[in-house]
Z-matrix of the N, CA and C atoms (Angstrom, degrees):
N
C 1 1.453
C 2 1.517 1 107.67
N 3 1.204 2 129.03 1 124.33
C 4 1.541 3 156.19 2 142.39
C 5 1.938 4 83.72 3 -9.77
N 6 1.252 5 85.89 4 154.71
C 7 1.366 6 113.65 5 176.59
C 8 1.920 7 94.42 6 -103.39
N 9 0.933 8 119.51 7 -68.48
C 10 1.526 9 108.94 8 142.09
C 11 1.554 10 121.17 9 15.72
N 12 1.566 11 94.52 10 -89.19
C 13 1.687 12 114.10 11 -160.45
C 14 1.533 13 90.59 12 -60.17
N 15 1.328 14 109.38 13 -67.62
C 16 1.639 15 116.87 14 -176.18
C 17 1.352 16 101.08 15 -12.41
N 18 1.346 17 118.53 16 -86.71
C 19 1.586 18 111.32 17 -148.16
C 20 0.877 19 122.43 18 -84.53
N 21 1.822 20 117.93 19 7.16
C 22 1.290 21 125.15 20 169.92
C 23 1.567 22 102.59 21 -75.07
N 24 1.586 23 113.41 22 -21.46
C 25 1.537 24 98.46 23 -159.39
C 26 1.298 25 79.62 24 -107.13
N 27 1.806 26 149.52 25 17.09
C 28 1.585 27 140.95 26 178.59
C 29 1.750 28 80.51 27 -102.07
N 30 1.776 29 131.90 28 -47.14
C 31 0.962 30 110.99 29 -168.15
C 32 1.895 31 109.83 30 -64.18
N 33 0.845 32 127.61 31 -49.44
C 34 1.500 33 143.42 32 171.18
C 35 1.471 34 112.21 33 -42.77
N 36 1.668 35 121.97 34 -28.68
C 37 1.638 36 88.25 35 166.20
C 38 1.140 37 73.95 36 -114.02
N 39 1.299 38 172.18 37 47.74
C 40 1.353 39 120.03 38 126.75
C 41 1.758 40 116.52 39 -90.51
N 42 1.413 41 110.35 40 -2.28
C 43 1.350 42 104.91 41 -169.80
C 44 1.838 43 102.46 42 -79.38
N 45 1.720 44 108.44 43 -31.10
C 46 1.374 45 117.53 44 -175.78
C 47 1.363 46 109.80 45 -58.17
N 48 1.547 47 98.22 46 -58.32
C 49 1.520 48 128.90 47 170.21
C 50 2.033 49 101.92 48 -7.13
N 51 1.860 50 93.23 49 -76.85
C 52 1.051 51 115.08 50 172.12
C 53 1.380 52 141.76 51 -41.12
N 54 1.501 53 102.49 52 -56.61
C 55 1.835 54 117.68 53 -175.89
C 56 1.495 55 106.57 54 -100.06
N 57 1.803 56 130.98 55 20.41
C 58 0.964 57 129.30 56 147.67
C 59 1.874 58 125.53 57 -52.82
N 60 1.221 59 95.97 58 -52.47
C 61 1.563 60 79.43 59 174.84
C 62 1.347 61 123.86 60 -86.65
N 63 1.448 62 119.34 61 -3.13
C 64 1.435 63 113.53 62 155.08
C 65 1.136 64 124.45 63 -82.02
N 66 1.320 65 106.90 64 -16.86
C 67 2.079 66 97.64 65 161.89
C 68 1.658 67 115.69 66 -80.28
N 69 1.306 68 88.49 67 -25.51
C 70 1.614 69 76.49 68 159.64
C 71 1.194 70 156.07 69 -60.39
N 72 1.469 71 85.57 70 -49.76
C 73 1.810 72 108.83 71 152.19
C 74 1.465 73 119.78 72 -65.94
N 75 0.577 74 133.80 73 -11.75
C 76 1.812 75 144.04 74 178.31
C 77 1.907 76 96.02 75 -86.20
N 78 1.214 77 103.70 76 -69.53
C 79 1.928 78 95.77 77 -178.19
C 80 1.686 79 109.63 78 -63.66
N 81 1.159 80 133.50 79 -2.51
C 82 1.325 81 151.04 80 174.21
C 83 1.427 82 120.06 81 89.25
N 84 1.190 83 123.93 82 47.02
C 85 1.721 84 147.50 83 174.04
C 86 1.715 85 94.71 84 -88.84
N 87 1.454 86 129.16 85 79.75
C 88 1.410 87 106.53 86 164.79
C 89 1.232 88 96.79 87 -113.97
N 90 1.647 89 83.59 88 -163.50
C 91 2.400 90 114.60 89 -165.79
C 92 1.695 91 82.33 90 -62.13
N 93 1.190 92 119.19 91 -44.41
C 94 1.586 93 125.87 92 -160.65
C 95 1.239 94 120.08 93 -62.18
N 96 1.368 95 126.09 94 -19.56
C 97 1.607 96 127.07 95 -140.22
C 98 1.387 97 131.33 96 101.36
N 99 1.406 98 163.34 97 126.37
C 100 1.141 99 124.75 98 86.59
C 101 1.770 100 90.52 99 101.28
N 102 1.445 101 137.20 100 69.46
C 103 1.404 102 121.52 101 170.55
C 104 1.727 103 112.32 102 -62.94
N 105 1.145 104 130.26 103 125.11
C 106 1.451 105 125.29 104 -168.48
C 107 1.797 106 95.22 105 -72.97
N 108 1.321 107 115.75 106 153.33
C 109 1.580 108 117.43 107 -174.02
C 110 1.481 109 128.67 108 54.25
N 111 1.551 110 118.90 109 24.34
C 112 1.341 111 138.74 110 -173.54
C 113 1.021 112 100.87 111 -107.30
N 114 1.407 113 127.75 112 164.10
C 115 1.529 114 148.15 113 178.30
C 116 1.655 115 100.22 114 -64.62
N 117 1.487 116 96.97 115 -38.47
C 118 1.788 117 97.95 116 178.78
C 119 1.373 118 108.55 117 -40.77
N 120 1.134 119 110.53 118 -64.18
C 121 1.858 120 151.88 119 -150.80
C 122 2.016 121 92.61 120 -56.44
N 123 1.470 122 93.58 121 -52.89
C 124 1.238 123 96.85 122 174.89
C 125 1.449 124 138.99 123 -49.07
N 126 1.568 125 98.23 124 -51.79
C 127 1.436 126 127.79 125 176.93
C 128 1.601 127 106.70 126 -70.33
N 129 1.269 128 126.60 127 -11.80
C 130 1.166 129 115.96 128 -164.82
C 131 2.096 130 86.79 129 -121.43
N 132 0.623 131 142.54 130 -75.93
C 133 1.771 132 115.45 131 139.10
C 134 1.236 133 106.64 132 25.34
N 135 1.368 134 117.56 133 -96.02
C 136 1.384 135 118.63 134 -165.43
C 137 1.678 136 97.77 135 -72.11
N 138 0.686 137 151.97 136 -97.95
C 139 1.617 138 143.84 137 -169.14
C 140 1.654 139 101.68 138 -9.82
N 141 1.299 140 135.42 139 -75.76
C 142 1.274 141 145.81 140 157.10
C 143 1.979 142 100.74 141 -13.01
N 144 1.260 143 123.63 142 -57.43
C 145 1.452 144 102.67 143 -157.29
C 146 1.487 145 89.54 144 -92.52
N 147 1.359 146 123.32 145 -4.17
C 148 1.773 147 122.63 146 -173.68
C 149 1.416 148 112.25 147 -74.90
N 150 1.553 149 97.03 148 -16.79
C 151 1.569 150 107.08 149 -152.14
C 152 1.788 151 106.43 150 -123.68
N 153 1.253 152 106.94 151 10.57
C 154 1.475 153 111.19 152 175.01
C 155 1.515 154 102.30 153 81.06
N 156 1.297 155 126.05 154 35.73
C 157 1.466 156 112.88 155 -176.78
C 158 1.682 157 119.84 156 108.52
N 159 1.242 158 121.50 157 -34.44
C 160 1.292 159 117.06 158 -169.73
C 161 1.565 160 96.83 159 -120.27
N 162 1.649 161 82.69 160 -173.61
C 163 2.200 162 101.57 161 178.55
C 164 1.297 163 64.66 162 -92.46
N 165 1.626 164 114.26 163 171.16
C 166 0.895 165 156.25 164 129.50
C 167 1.405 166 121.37 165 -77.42
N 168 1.702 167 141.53 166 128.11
C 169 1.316 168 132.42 167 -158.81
C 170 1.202 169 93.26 168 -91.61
N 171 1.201 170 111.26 169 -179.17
C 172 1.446 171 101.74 170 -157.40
C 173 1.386 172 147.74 171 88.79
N 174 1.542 173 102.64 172 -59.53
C 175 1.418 174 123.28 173 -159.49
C 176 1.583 175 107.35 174 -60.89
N 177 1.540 176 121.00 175 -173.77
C 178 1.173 177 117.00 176 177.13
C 179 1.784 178 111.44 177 -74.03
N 180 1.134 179 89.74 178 -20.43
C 181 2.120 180 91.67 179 -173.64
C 182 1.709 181 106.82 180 -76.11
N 183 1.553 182 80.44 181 -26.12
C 184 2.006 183 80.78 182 -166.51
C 185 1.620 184 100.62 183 -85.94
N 186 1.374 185 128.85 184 -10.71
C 187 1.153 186 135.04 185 171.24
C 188 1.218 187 113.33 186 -69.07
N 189 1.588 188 107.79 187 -65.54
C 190 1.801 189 104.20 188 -162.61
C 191 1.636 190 85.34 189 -81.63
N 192 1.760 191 150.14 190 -6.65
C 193 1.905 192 105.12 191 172.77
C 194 1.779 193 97.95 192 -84.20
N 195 1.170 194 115.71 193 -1.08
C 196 1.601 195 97.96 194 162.06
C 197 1.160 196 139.25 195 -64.23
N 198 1.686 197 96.83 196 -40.76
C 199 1.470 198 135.05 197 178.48
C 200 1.464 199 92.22 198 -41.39
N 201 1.533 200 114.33 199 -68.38
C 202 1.404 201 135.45 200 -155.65
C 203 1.361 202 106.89 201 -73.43
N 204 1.189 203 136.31 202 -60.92
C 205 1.229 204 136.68 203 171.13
C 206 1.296 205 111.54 204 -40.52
N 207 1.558 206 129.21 205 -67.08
C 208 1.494 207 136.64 206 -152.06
C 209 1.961 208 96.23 207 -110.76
N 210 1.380 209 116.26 208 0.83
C 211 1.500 210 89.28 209 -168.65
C 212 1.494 211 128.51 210 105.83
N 213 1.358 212 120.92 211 -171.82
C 214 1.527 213 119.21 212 -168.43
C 215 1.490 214 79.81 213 -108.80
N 216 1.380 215 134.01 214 153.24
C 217 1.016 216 154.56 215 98.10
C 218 1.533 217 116.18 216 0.85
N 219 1.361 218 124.01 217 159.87
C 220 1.210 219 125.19 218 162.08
C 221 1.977 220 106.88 219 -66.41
N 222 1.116 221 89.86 220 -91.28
C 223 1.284 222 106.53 221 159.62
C 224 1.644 223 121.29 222 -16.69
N 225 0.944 224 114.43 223 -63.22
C 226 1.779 225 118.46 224 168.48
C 227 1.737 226 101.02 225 -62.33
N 228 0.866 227 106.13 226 -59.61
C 229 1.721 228 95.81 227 179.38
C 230 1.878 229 112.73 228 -33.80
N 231 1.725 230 99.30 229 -61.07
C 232 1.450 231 110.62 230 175.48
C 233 1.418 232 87.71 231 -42.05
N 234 1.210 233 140.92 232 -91.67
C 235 1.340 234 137.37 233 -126.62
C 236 1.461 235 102.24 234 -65.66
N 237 1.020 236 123.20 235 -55.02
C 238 1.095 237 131.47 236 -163.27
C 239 2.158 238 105.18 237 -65.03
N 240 1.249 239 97.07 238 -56.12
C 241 1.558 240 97.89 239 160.78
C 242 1.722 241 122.64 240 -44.46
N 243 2.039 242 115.43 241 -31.42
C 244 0.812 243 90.74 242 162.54
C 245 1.262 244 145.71 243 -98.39
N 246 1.376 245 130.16 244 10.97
C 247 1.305 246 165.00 245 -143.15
C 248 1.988 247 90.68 246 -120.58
N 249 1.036 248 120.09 247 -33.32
C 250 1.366 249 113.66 248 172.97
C 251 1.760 250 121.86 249 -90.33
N 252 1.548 251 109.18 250 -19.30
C 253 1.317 252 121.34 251 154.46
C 254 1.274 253 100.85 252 -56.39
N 255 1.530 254 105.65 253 -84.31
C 256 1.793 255 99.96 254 -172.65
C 257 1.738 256 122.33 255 -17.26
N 258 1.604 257 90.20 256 -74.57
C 259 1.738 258 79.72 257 170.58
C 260 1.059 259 143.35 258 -54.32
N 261 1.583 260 111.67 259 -24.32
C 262 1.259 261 91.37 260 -169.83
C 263 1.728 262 96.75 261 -97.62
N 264 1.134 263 128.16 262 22.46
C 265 1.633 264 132.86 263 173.94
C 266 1.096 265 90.86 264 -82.65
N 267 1.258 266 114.34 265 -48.90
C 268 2.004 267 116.98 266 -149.02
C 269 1.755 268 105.03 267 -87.91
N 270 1.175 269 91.27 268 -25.47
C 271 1.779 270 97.18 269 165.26
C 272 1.457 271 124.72 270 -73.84
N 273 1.105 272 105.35 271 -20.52
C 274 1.860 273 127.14 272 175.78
C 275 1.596 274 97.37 273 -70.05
N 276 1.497 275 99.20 274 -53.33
C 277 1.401 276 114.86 275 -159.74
C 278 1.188 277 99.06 276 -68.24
N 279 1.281 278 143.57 277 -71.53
C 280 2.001 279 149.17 278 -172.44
C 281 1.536 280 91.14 279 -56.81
N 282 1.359 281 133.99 280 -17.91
C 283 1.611 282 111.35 281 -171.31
C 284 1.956 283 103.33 282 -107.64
N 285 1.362 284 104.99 283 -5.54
C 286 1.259 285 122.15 284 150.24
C 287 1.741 286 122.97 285 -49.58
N 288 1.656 287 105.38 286 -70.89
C 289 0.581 288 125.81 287 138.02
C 290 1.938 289 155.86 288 6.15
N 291 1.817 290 102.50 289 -68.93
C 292 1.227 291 152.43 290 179.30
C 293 1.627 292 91.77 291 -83.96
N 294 1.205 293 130.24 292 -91.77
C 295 1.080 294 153.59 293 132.64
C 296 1.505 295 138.18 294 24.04
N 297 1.237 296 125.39 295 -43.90
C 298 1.680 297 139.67 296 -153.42
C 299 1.598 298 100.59 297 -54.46
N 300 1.014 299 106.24 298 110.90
C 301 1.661 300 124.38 299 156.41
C 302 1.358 301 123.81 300 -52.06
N 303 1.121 302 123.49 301 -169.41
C 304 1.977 303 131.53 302 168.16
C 305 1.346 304 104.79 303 -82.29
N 306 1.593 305 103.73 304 -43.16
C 307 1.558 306 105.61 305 -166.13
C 308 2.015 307 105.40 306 -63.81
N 309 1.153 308 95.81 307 -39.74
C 310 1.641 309 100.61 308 -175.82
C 311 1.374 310 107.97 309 -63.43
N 312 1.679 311 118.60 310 -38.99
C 313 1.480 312 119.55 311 162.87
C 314 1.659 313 117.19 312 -52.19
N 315 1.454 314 106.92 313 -41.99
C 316 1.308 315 91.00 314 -179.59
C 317 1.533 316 114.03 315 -76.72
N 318 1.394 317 140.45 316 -62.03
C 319 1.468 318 129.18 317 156.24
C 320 1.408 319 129.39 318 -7.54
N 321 1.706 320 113.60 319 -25.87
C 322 1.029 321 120.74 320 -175.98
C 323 1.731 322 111.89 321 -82.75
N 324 1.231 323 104.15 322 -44.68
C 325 1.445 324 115.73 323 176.81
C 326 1.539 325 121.54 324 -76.23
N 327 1.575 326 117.84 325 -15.86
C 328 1.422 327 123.04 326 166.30
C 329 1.714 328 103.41 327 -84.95
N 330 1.056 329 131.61 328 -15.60
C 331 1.122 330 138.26 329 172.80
C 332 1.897 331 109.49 330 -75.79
N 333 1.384 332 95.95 331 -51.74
C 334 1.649 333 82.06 332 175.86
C 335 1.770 334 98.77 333 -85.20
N 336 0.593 335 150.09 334 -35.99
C 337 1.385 336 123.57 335 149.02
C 338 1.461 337 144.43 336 -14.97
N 339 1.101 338 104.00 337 -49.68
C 340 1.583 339 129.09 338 154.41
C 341 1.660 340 110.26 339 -42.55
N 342 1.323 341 103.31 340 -79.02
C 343 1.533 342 135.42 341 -170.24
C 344 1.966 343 115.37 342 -39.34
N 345 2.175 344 87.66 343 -35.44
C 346 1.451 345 97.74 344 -168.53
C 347 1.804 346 103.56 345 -96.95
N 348 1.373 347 111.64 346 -0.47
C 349 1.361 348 116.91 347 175.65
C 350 1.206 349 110.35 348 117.39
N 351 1.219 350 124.01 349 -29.52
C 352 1.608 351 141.97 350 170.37
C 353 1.648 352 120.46 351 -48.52
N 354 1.071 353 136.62 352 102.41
C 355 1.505 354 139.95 353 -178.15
C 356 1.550 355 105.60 354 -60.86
N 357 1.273 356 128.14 355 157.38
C 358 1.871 357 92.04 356 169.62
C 359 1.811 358 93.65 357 -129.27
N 360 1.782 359 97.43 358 25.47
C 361 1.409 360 90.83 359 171.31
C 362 1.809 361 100.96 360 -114.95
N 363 1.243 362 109.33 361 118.11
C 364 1.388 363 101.36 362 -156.57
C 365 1.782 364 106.67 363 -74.20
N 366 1.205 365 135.03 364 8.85
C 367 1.341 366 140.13 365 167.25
C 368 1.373 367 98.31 366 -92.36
N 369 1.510 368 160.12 367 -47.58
C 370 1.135 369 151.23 368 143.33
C 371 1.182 370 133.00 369 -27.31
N 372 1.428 371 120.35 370 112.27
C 373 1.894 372 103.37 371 -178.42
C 374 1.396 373 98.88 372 -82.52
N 375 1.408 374 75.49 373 171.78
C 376 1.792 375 90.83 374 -174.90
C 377 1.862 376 119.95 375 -73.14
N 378 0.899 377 123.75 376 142.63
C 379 1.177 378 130.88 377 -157.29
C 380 1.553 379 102.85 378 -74.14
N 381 1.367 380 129.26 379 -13.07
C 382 1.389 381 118.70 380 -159.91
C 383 1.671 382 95.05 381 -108.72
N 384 1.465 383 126.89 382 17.15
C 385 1.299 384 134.77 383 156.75
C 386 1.669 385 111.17 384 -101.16
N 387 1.533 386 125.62 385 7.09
C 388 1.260 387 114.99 386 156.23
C 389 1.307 388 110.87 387 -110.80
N 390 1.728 389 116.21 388 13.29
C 391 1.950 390 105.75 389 -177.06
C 392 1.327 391 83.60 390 -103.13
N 393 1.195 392 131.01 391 -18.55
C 394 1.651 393 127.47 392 -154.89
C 395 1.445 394 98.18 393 -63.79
Protein backbone atom coordinates (compact mmCIF):
# COMPACT_ATOMS: atom_id res chain seq x y z
CA UNK A 1 0.00 0.00 0.00
CA UNK A 2 1.06 3.62 -1.21
CA UNK A 3 1.89 5.80 1.52
CA UNK A 4 -0.73 7.79 -0.36
CA UNK A 5 -3.55 5.18 -0.01
CA UNK A 6 -2.62 4.73 3.73
CA UNK A 7 -3.65 7.96 5.03
CA UNK A 8 -6.33 8.43 2.85
CA UNK A 9 -7.87 5.33 4.39
CA UNK A 10 -6.25 6.62 8.35
CA UNK A 11 -7.97 10.00 7.23
CA UNK A 12 -11.38 8.09 6.39
CA UNK A 13 -11.81 6.12 9.53
CA UNK A 14 -10.93 8.49 11.73
CA UNK A 15 -12.99 11.29 10.26
CA UNK A 16 -16.21 8.65 10.25
CA UNK A 17 -14.91 7.41 13.47
CA UNK A 18 -15.57 11.05 14.50
CA UNK A 19 -18.79 12.61 12.75
CA UNK A 20 -20.71 9.39 13.59
CA UNK A 21 -22.45 10.75 16.41
CA UNK A 22 -23.10 13.94 14.82
CA UNK A 23 -24.87 12.34 12.03
CA UNK A 24 -26.70 10.87 14.35
CA UNK A 25 -27.86 13.65 15.99
CA UNK A 26 -28.63 15.46 12.83
CA UNK A 27 -31.21 12.41 11.54
CA UNK A 28 -32.58 12.67 15.23
CA UNK A 29 -30.73 9.71 17.24
CA UNK A 30 -29.87 11.84 20.46
CA UNK A 31 -28.48 11.35 24.41
CA UNK A 32 -32.33 12.37 24.89
CA UNK A 33 -34.44 10.03 22.86
CA UNK A 34 -36.20 10.02 19.80
CA UNK A 35 -36.05 13.89 18.11
CA UNK A 36 -39.96 14.36 17.59
CA UNK A 37 -40.40 15.34 13.60
CA UNK A 38 -36.89 13.86 12.61
CA UNK A 39 -36.06 11.30 10.07
CA UNK A 40 -35.39 9.22 13.32
CA UNK A 41 -39.06 9.74 14.42
CA UNK A 42 -39.98 8.59 11.05
CA UNK A 43 -38.09 5.42 10.79
CA UNK A 44 -39.15 4.41 14.05
CA UNK A 45 -43.01 5.08 12.93
CA UNK A 46 -42.57 2.82 10.33
CA UNK A 47 -40.70 0.04 12.29
CA UNK A 48 -43.47 0.60 15.10
CA UNK A 49 -46.51 -0.07 12.54
CA UNK A 50 -44.23 -3.10 10.85
CA UNK A 51 -43.99 -4.58 14.09
CA UNK A 52 -47.52 -4.51 15.61
CA UNK A 53 -46.82 -1.49 17.76
CA UNK A 54 -43.33 -1.75 19.09
CA UNK A 55 -39.32 -1.45 18.05
CA UNK A 56 -38.30 -4.59 17.74
CA UNK A 57 -34.75 -5.03 19.76
CA UNK A 58 -32.40 -5.48 17.71
CA UNK A 59 -33.67 -3.83 14.74
CA UNK A 60 -31.92 -1.11 12.82
CA UNK A 61 -33.90 1.81 14.86
CA UNK A 62 -33.20 0.12 18.15
CA UNK A 63 -29.51 0.03 17.16
CA UNK A 64 -28.62 3.46 15.95
CA UNK A 65 -31.00 5.34 19.31
CA UNK A 66 -28.43 3.34 21.32
CA UNK A 67 -25.74 4.34 19.15
CA UNK A 68 -26.96 7.93 19.94
CA UNK A 69 -27.81 7.88 23.39
CA UNK A 70 -24.75 5.76 24.80
CA UNK A 71 -22.22 6.11 21.81
CA UNK A 72 -20.31 3.72 19.43
CA UNK A 73 -19.73 0.49 20.76
CA UNK A 74 -16.35 -0.94 20.60
CA UNK A 75 -17.19 -3.05 17.95
CA UNK A 76 -19.37 -0.45 15.98
CA UNK A 77 -16.53 1.93 16.15
CA UNK A 78 -14.32 -1.06 14.44
CA UNK A 79 -16.91 -1.34 11.86
CA UNK A 80 -17.69 1.76 11.23
CA UNK A 81 -13.83 2.89 11.26
CA UNK A 82 -13.66 0.21 8.80
CA UNK A 83 -16.08 1.26 6.25
CA UNK A 84 -14.35 4.78 6.42
CA UNK A 85 -10.90 3.22 5.45
CA UNK A 86 -12.59 1.65 2.56
CA UNK A 87 -13.74 4.92 1.37
CA UNK A 88 -11.49 6.85 1.83
CA UNK A 89 -8.88 4.17 -0.05
CA UNK A 90 -11.33 3.89 -2.89
CA UNK A 91 -11.69 7.64 -3.07
CA UNK A 92 -7.82 7.97 -3.36
CA UNK A 93 -8.19 5.30 -5.82
CA UNK A 94 -11.14 6.93 -8.52
CA UNK A 95 -9.27 10.38 -7.89
CA UNK A 96 -6.11 8.51 -8.97
CA UNK A 97 -7.80 7.59 -11.53
CA UNK A 98 -9.74 11.16 -12.31
CA UNK A 99 -6.46 12.58 -11.87
CA UNK A 100 -3.27 10.81 -13.66
CA UNK A 101 -0.28 13.01 -13.92
CA UNK A 102 3.01 12.56 -16.34
CA UNK A 103 4.71 11.00 -13.53
CA UNK A 104 1.95 8.15 -13.34
CA UNK A 105 2.32 8.05 -17.26
CA UNK A 106 5.76 7.54 -16.88
CA UNK A 107 5.55 4.51 -14.17
CA UNK A 108 3.14 3.29 -16.47
CA UNK A 109 5.44 2.72 -19.38
CA UNK A 110 8.44 1.34 -17.15
CA UNK A 111 5.94 -1.05 -16.00
CA UNK A 112 5.08 -2.34 -19.44
CA UNK A 113 8.54 -2.54 -19.94
CA UNK A 114 8.99 -4.77 -17.20
CA UNK A 115 5.98 -6.97 -18.25
CA UNK A 116 7.50 -7.25 -22.03
CA UNK A 117 10.95 -8.50 -20.64
CA UNK A 118 12.64 -5.19 -20.98
CA UNK A 119 14.31 -3.77 -17.62
CA UNK A 120 13.98 0.04 -18.02
CA UNK A 121 16.92 0.29 -15.64
CA UNK A 122 19.60 -0.36 -18.07
CA UNK A 123 22.24 -1.74 -15.28
CA UNK A 124 19.53 -4.40 -14.32
CA UNK A 125 18.92 -7.35 -16.60
CA UNK A 126 15.81 -8.12 -17.49
CA UNK A 127 13.97 -10.36 -15.34
CA UNK A 128 12.60 -12.83 -17.96
CA UNK A 129 16.38 -14.23 -18.33
CA UNK A 130 16.17 -15.54 -14.66
CA UNK A 131 12.53 -17.48 -15.24
CA UNK A 132 13.99 -18.90 -18.46
Amino acid sequence: MRAGTALAATVGAVGTVALAPVALGAIGFTSAGIAAGSYAASMMSAAAAANGGGVAAGSVVAVLQSAGAAGLSGTATAAVGGVGAAAGAGLKWLGGLIFKDEEDDEDDEDKKKCRNGNSPYPRLPALSSHLA
